[in-house]
LUMZATI-706533 format. One record per residue (C-alpha): residue in one letter; y, z, x. Coordinates in steps of 0.1 Angstrom, whole numbers, plus 5000, padded with zeros to 4 digits. Example, Ala and Ser with C-alpha at 12.3 -4.5 7.8 and 13.67 -1.06 7.14 Angstrom:
2
A495550785123/S498950715137/
END
This chain:
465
X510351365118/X508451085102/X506351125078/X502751215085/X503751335118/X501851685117/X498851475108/X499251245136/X500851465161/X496751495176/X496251155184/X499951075197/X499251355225/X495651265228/X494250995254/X494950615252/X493250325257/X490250125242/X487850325256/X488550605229/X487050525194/X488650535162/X485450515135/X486950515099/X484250515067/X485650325039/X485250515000/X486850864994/X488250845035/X490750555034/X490750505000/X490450694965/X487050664950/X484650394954/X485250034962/X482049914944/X483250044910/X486149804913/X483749534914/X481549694887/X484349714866/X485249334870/X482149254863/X481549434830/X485649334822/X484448934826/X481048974808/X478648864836/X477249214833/X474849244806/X474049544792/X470349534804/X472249514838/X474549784833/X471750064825/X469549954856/X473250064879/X472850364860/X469350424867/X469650344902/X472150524913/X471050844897/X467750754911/X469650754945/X471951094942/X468351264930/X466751154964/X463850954945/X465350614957/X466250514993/X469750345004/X467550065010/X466250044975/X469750084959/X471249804982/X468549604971/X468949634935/X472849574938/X471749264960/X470049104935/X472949044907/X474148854934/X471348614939/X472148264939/X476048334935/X478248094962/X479448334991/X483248184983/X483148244950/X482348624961/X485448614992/X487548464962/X486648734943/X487048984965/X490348894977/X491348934937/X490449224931/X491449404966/X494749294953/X494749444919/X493249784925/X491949854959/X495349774981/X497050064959/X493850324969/X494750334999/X495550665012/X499050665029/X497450905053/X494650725062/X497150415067/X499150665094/X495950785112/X495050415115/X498450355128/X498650635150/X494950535165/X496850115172/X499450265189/X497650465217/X495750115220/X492350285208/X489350065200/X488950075157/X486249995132/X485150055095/X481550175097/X480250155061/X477450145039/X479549915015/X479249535019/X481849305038/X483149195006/X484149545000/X485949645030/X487049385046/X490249305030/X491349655032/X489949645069/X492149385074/X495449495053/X495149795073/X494849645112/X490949725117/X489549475137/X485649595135/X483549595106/X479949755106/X478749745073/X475749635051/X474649275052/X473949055026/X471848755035/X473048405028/X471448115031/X473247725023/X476647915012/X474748104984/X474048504979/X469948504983/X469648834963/X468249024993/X470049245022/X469649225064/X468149515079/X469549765093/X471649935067/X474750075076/X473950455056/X473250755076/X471450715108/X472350325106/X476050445111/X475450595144/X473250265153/X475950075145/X478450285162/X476350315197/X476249935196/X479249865193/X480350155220/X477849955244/X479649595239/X483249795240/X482850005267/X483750305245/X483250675251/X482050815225/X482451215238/X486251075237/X485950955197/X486951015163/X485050925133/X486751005100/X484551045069/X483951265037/X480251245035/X477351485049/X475351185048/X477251095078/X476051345100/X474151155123/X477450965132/X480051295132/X476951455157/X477351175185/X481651165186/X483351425202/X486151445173/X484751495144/X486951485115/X486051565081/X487951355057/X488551505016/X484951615025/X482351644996/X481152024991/X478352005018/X480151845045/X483352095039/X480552405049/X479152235074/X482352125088/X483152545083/X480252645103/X480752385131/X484852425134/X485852085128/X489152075118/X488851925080/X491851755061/X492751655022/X494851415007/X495751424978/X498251124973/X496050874957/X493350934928/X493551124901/X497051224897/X497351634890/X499051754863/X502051864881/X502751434892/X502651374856/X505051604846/X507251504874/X506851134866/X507451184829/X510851424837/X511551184862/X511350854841/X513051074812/X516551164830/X517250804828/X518350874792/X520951124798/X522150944831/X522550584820/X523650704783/X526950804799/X527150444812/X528450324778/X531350534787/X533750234807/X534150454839/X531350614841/X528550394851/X529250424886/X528350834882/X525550794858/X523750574887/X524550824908/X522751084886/X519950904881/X519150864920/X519951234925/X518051364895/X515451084893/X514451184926/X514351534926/X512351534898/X509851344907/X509651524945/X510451224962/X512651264997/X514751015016/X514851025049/X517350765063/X518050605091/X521450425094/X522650545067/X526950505078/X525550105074/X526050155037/X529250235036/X530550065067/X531649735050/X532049655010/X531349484992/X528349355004/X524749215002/X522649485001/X519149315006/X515549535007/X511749475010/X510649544973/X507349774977/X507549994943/X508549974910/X510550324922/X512750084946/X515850044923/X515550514919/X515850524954/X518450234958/X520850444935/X520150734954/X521050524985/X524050314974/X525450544942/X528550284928/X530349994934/X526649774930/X524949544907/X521449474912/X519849134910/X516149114893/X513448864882/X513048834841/X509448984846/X511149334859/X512949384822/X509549394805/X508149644830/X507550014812/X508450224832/X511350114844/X512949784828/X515249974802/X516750154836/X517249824848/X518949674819/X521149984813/X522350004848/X523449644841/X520949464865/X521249064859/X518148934851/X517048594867/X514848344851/X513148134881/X511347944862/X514547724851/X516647704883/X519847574858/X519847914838/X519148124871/X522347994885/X523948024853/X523148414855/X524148464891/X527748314880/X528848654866/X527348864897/X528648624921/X531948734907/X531349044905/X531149054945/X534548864947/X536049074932/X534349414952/X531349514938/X528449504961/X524949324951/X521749454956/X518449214955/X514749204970/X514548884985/X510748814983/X511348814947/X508148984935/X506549354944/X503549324974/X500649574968/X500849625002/X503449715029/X503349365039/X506249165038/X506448855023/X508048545024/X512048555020/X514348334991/X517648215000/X519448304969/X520648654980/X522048485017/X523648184994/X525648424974/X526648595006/X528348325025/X529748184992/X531548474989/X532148575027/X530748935024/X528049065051/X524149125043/X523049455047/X519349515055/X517849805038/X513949875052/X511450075025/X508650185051/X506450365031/X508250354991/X504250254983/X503350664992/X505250724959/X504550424941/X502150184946/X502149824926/X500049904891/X500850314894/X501950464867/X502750864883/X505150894910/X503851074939/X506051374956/X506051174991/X509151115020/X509750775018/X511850645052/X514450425048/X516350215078/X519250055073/X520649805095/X524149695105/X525849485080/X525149105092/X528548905091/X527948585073/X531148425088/X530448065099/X527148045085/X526547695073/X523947555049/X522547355074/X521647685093/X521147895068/X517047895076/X517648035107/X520348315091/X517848395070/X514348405100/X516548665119/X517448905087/X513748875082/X512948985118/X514649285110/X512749345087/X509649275107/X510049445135/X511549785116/X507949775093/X505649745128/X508050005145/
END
């Protein structure tokens, strides 16, 4: 079963088509917490907030959550920090900063609903009361095509310190929604709208699938009273004290494990331990597909799509001996786990001086001659995101020098554990693929682009599966 499939089971037995709506509100329903303290944060990190400016975001929003200021009013004062600021300077920034913290709120549940609602071809958009700046990178990491949201006016590329009316808060929601039901041609007795707020009543009231989202204290009754089915995640935010535990038992078993491999013989088991224990520890389940594809032919090229820092845990629980992995210089400085790299004898690569990387790759190179597999990402560098980046030819190179087969190993979802900047592992099942190996016999430098576009298809068409 994959994961998230109770959660989804409803929509994949449900009606298809674009006629059905798929309405998603944005903070505390597809992600943890609240986008506009990412920004806030950024702000006062850079020192473009004064202090001055900092108590009157106080004062307004407790203003706001006491009912003495209006949605309106609050927009309004956020709008004017803004004034006169380029509107590129603000994509720029938002682009930034969806990258370093809001990518890794995203709920891996919310990311399967979404899913689920693309594949029965339903008709989806963000209705929030956020800006576009906001959610529109995380609309568009996530496959949303429709944003309803607050407006911020711009006139001659610059931020004029004022907002466009209507709002997208409360009753504006539903506006929004009814709109955009008119252009689309959607039914909205046939929709869903996903939120945790009661101040989204107006919107939950006109859908015929309600679905209360880690709903806030009043929506939860009301959601009670009404029987709409209500759902919490609890795989992104604040981590529980259980996840920290696991984490820190998890991240501390790579003492005992990788102690033994100073014993010669017995690195090979200590790897071995370390994926077993590691990852029972830290609740983290493999579910594999293909799995007769690792053993099938050695040595080899083991190659995967690097999503987590918990990658290399799961790649000893996958491969167990006979491997060497192949890492960037950054990954030995990383704290939680670079000393498991090092002691599990990954060779580190320095890409900033191509001489000295191929100087490193001589002993691993080999090391595959003479039968120990390699293991290596070949993007190269961690995505915040499940999307897959760009492919390096190093790890294809050192296959047909040696005339061993690559062997694709797809991470769907290692982010639901660990996402890029976490620090707690989360218990989650993480599905793994694994391809046939791919002979590299009469591969050629000359088509080695090519060799390298279909691996990556693979790839591509296993993540959008």
């Amino acid at each position: 079963m994959a994961p998230h499939a109770d959660l989804t089971r409803e929509i994949d037995e449900g009606p298809a088509g674009p006629a059905v709506g798929a309405f998603f509100d944005v903070d505390g329903t597809l992600i943890a917490g609240f986008s506009a303290v990412a920004f806030l944060r950024d702000r006062l990190a850079s020192g473009r907030m004064r202090a001055r400016d900092l108590a009157d975001a106080v004062l307004s929003t407790a203003r706001f959550q006491l009912g003495r200021l209006g949605f309106s009013g609050l927009i309004a004062a956020t709008a004017a920090w803004l004034r006169d600021v380029p509107e590129q300077e603000l994509e720029e920034l938002a682009e930034r900063i969806f990258a370093r913290a809001l990518a890794s709120a995203i709920y891996p549940e919310s990311r399967a609903l979404v899913q689920a609602h693309r594949r029965r071809g339903h008709t989806l958009a963000v209705v929030s009361s956020a800006t576009r700046y906001q959610i529109e990178p995380i609309a568009r990491e996530l496959g949303i095509p429709n944003v309803l949201c607050t407006r911020l006016e711009v006139q001659n590329g610059r931020l004029t310190g004022r907002h466009l009316w209507p709002t997208v808060y409360g009753g504006g929601k539903a506006m929004a929604a009814r709109t955009l039901a008119r252009e689309r041609g959607i039914d909205l007795a046939q929709s869903y709208f996903y939120t945790d707020s009661h101040e989204d009543l107006p919107l939950l009231e006109i859908v015929g699938r309600p679905r209360p989202t880690n709903p806030n204290r009043r929506l939860a009754a009301i959601a009670a009273l009404r029987g709409w089915p209500a759902c919490r995640f609890t795989t992104r935010g604040t981590p529980g004290l259980t996840d920290v535990v696991r984490s820190s038992l998890a991240l501390a078993s790579i003492v005992p494990s990788f102690v033994l491999g100073a014993v010669p013989g017995v690195l090979n088991w200590s790897r071995r331990d370390w994926g077993e224990v590691g990852t029972a520890l830290a609740g983290v389940r493999l579910q594999v597909h293909g799995e007769e594809h690792l053993w099938s032919h050695r040595p080899a090229v083991f190659v995967f799509n690097h999503q987590s820092a918990i990658d290399m845990l799961l790649l000893c629980k996958l491969l167990r001996r006979d491997f060497v992995g192949v890492a960037k210089q950054e990954a030995r400085r990383n704290p939680l786990f670079g000393p498991a790299f090092a002691l599990a004898g990954t060779v580190f690569i320095d890409r900033s001086d191509r001489q000295r990387a191929i100087a490193a790759l001589r002993p691993a190179i080999a090391a595959l001659r003479a039968g120990t597999s390699l293991v290596i990402a070949p993007e190269g560098t961690r995505s915040s995101t499940p999307r897959l980046g760009p492919f390096k030819k190093g790890a294809f190179h050192m296959a047909m020098g040696a005339g061993v087969p690559i062997v694709p190993i797809v991470f769907r979802n290692a982010l639901d554990a660990l996402p890029k900047h976490g620090v707690v592992i989360r218990p989650a099942t993480v599905e793994v693929v694994v391809h046939p190996p791919v002979p590299t016999e009469g591969w050629r430098v000359e088509t080695l682009e090519r060799h390298v576009a279909e691996v990556r298809g693979l790839f591509v068409e296993t993540l959008e599966g």
